[in-house]
OpenMM code with the backbone's topology and positions (N, CA, C; nanometers):
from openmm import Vec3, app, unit

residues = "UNK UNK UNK UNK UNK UNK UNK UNK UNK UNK UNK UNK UNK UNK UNK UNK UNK UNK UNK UNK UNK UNK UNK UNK UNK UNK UNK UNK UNK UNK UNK UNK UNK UNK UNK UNK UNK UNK UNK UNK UNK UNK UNK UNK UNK UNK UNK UNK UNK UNK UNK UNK UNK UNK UNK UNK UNK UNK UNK UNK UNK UNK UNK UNK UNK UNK UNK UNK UNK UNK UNK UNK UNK UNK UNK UNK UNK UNK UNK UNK UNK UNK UNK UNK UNK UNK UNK".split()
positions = [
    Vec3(-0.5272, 0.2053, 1.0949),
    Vec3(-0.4345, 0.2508, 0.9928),
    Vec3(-0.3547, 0.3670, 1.0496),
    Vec3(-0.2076, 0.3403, 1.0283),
    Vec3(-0.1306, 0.4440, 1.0684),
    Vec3(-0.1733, 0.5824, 0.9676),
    Vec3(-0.2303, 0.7017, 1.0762),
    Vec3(-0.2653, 0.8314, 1.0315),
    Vec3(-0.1702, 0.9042, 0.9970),
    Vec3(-0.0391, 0.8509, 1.0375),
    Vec3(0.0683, 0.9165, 1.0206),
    Vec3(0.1233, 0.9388, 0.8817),
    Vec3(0.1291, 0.8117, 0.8186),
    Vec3(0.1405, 0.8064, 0.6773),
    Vec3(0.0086, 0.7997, 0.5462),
    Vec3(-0.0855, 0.7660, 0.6128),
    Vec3(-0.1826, 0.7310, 0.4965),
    Vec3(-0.2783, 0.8784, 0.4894),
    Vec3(-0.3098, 0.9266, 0.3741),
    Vec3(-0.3800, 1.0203, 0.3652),
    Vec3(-0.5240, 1.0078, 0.3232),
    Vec3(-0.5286, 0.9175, 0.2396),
    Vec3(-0.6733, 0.8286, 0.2267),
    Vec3(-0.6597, 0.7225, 0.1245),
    Vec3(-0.7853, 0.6568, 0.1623),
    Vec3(-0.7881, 0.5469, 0.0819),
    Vec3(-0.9068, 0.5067, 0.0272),
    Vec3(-0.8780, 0.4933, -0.1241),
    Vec3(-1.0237, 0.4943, -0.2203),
    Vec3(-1.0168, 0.3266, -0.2097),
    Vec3(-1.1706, 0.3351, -0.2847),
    Vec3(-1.1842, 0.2078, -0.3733),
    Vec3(-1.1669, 0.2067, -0.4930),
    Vec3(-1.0791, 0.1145, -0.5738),
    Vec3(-1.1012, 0.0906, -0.7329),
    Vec3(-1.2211, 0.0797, -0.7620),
    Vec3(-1.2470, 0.1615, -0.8477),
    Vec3(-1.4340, 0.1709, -0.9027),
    Vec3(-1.5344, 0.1163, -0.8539),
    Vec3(-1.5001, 0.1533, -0.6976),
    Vec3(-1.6754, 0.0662, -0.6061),
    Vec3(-1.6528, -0.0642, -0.5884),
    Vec3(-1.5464, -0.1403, -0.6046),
    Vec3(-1.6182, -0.2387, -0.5982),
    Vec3(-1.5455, -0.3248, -0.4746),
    Vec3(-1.4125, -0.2779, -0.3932),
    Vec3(-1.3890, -0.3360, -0.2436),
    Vec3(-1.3651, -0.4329, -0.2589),
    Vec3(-1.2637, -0.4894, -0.3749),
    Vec3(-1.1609, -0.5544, -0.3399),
    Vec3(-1.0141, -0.5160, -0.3730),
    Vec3(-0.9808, -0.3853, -0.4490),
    Vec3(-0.8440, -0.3086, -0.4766),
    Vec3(-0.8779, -0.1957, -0.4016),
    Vec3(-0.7803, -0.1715, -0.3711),
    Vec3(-0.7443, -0.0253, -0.2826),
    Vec3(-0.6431, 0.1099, -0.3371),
    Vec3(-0.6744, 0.1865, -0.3368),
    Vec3(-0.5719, 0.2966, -0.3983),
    Vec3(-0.5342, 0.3835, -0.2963),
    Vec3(-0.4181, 0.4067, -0.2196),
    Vec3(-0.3971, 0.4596, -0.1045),
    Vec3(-0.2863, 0.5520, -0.1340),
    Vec3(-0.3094, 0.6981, -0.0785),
    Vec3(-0.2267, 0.7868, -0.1024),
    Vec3(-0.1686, 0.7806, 0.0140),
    Vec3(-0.0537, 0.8066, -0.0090),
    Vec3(0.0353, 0.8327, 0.1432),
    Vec3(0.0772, 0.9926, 0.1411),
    Vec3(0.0891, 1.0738, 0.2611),
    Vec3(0.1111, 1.1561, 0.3129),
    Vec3(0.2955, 1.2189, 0.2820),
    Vec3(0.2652, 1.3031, 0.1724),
    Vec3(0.3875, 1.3918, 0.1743),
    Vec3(0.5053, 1.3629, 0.2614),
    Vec3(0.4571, 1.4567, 0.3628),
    Vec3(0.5701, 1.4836, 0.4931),
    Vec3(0.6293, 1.3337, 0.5340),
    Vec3(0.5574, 1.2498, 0.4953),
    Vec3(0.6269, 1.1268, 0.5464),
    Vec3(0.6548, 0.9894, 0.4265),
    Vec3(0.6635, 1.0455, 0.3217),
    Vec3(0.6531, 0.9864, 0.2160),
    Vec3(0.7806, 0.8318, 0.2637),
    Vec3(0.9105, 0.9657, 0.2104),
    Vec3(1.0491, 0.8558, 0.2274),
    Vec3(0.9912, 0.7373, 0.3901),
    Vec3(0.9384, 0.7183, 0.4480),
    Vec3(1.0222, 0.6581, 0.5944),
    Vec3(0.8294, 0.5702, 0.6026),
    Vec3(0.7480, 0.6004, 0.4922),
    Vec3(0.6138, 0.4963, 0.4293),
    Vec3(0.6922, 0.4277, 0.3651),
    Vec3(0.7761, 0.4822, 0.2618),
    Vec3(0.8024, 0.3836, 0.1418),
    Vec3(0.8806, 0.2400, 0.2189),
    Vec3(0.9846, 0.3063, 0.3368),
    Vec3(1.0806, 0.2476, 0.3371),
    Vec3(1.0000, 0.1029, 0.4582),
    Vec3(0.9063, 0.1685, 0.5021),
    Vec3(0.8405, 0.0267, 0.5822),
    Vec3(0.7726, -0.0227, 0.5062),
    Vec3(0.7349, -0.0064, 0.3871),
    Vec3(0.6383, -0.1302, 0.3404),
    Vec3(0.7667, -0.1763, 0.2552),
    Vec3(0.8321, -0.1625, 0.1676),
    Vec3(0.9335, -0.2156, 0.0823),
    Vec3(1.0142, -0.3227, 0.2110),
    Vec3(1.0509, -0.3042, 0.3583),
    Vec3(1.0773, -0.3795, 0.4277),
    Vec3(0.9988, -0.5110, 0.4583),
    Vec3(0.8543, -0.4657, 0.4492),
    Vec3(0.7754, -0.6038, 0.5029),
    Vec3(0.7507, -0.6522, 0.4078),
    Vec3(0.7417, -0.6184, 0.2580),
    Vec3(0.7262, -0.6831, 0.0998),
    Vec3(0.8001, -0.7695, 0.0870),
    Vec3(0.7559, -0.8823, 0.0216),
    Vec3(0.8553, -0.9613, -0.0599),
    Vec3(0.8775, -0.8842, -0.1810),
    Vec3(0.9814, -0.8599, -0.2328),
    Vec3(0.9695, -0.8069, -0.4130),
    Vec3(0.9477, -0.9129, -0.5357),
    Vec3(0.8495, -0.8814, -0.5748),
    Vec3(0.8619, -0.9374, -0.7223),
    Vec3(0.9095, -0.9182, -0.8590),
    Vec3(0.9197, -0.7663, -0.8055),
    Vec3(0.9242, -0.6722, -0.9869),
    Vec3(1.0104, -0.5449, -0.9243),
    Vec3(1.0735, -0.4886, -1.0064),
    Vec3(1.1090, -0.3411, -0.9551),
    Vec3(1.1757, -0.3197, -1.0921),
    Vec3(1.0795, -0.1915, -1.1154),
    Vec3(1.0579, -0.1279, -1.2784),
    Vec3(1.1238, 0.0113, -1.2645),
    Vec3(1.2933, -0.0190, -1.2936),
    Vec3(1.3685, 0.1155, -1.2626),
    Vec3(1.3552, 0.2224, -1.1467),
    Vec3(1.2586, 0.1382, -1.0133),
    Vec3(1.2680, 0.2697, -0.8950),
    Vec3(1.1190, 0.3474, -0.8888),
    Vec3(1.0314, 0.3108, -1.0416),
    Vec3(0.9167, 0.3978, -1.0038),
    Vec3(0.8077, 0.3353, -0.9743),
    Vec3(0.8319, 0.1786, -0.9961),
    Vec3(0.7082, 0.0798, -0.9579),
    Vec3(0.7721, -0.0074, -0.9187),
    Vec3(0.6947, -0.0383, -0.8018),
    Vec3(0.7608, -0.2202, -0.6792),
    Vec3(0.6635, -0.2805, -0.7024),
    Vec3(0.6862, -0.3952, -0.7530),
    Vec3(0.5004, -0.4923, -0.7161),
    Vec3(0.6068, -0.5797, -0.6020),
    Vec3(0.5066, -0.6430, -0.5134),
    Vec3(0.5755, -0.7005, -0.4278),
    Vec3(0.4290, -0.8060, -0.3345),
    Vec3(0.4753, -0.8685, -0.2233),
    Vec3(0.3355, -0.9435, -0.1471),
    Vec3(0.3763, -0.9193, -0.0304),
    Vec3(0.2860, -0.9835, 0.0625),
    Vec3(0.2607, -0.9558, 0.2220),
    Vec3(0.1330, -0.9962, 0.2508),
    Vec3(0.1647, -1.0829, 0.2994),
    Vec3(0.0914, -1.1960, 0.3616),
    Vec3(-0.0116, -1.2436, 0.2492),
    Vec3(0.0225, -1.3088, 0.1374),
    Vec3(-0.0389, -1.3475, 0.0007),
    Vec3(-0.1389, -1.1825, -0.0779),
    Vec3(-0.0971, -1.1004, -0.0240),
    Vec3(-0.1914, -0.9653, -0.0690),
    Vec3(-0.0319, -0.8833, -0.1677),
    Vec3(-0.1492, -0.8534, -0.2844),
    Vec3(-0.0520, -0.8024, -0.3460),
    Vec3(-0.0455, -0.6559, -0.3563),
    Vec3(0.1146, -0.6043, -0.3520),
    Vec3(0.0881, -0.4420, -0.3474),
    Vec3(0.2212, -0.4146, -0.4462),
    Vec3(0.1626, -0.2792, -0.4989),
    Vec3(0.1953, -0.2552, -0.5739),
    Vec3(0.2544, -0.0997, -0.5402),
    Vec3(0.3658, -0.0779, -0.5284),
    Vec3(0.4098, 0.0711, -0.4958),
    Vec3(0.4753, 0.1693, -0.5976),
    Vec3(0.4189, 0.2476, -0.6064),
    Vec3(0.4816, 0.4252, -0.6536),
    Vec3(0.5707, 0.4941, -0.5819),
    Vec3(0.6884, 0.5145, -0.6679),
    Vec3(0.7298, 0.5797, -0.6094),
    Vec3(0.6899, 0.7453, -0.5984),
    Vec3(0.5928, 0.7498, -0.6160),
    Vec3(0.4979, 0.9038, -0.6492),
    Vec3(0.4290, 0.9117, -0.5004),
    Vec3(0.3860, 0.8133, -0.4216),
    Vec3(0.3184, 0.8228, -0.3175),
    Vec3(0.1997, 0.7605, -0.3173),
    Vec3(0.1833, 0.6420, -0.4233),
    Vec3(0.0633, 0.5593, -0.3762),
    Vec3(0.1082, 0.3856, -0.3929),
    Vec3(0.0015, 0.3436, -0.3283),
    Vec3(-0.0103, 0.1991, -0.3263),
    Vec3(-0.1064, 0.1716, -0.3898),
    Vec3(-0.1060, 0.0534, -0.4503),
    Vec3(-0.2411, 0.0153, -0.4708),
    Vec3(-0.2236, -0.1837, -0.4174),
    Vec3(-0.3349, -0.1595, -0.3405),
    Vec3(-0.3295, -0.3271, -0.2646),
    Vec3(-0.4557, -0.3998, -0.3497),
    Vec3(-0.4642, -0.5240, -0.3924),
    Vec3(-0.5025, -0.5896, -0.4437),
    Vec3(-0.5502, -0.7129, -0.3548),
    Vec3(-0.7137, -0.7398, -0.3976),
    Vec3(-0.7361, -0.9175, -0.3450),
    Vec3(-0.7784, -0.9373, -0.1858),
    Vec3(-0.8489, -0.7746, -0.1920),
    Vec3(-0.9844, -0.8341, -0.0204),
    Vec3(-1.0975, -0.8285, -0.0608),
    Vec3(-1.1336, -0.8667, 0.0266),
    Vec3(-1.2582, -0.9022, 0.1037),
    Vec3(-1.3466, -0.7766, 0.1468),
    Vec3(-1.2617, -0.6679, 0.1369),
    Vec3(-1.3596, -0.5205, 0.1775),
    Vec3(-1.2476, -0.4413, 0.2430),
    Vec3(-1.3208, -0.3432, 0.2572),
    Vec3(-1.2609, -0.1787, 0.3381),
    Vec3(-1.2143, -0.2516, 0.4719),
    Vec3(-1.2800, -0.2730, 0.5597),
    Vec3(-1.2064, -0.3520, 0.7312),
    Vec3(-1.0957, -0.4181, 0.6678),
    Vec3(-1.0884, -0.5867, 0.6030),
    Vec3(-0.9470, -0.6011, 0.5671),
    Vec3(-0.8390, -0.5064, 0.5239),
    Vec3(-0.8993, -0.4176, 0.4174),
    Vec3(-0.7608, -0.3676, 0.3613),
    Vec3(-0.7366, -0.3019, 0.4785),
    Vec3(-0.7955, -0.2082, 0.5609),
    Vec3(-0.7696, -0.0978, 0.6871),
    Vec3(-0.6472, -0.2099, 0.7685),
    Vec3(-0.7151, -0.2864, 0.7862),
    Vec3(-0.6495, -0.3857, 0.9301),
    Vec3(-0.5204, -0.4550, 0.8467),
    Vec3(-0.4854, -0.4642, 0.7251),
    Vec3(-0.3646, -0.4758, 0.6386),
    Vec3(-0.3022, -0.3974, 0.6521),
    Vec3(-0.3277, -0.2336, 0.6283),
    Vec3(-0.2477, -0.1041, 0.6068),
    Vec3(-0.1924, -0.1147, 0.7553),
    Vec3(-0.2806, -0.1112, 0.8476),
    Vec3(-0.2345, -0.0856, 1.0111),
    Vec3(-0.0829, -0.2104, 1.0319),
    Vec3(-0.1412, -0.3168, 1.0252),
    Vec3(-0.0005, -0.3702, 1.0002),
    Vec3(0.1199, -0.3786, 0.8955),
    Vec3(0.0822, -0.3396, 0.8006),
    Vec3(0.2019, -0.2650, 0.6800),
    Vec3(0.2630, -0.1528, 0.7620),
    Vec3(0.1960, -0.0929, 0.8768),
    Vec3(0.3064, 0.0586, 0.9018),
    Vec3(0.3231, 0.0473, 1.0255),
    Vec3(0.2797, -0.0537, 1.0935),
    Vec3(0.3623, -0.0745, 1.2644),
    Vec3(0.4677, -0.1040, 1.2840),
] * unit.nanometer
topology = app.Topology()
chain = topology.addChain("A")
for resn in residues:
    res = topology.addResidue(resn, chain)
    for name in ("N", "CA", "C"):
        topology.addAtom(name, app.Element.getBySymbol(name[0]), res)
């Protein structure tokens, strides 16, 4: 996972298959703008919520500075998702 942008990443209530990922301030604008690139869009709710997919995984973006990814298999998938969401 790019360290550059991600600041951490929870689990939705224990249970490792949603992810709640804060992204990093200082690099907020130039996170947003690579995952909104590799997303398909589905939804865009006036600028403050994107739902969108990538590679059948669904994510869901803030414009506040989080994601929330939906629909693994555990912590290694989502990690090895995020790493390619920000390369």
């Amino acid at each position: 996972m790019s360290k550059e942008y991600v600041s951490k990443v929870d689990d939705v209530c224990g249970v490792g298959l949603d992810f709640i990922v804060t992204l990093k301030p200082q690099t907020l604008e130039e996170a947003l703008n690579k995952v909104l690139a590799k997303c398909r869009v589905a939804q865009n709710r006036s600028g403050i919520l994107t739902k969108g997919h990538h590679k059948s995984k669904e994510v869901s973006i803030f414009r506040t500075g989080t994601l929330l990814i939906r629909e693994f298999n555990g912590r290694e998938e989502a990690i090895r998702f995020l790493e390619e969401l920000f390369e």
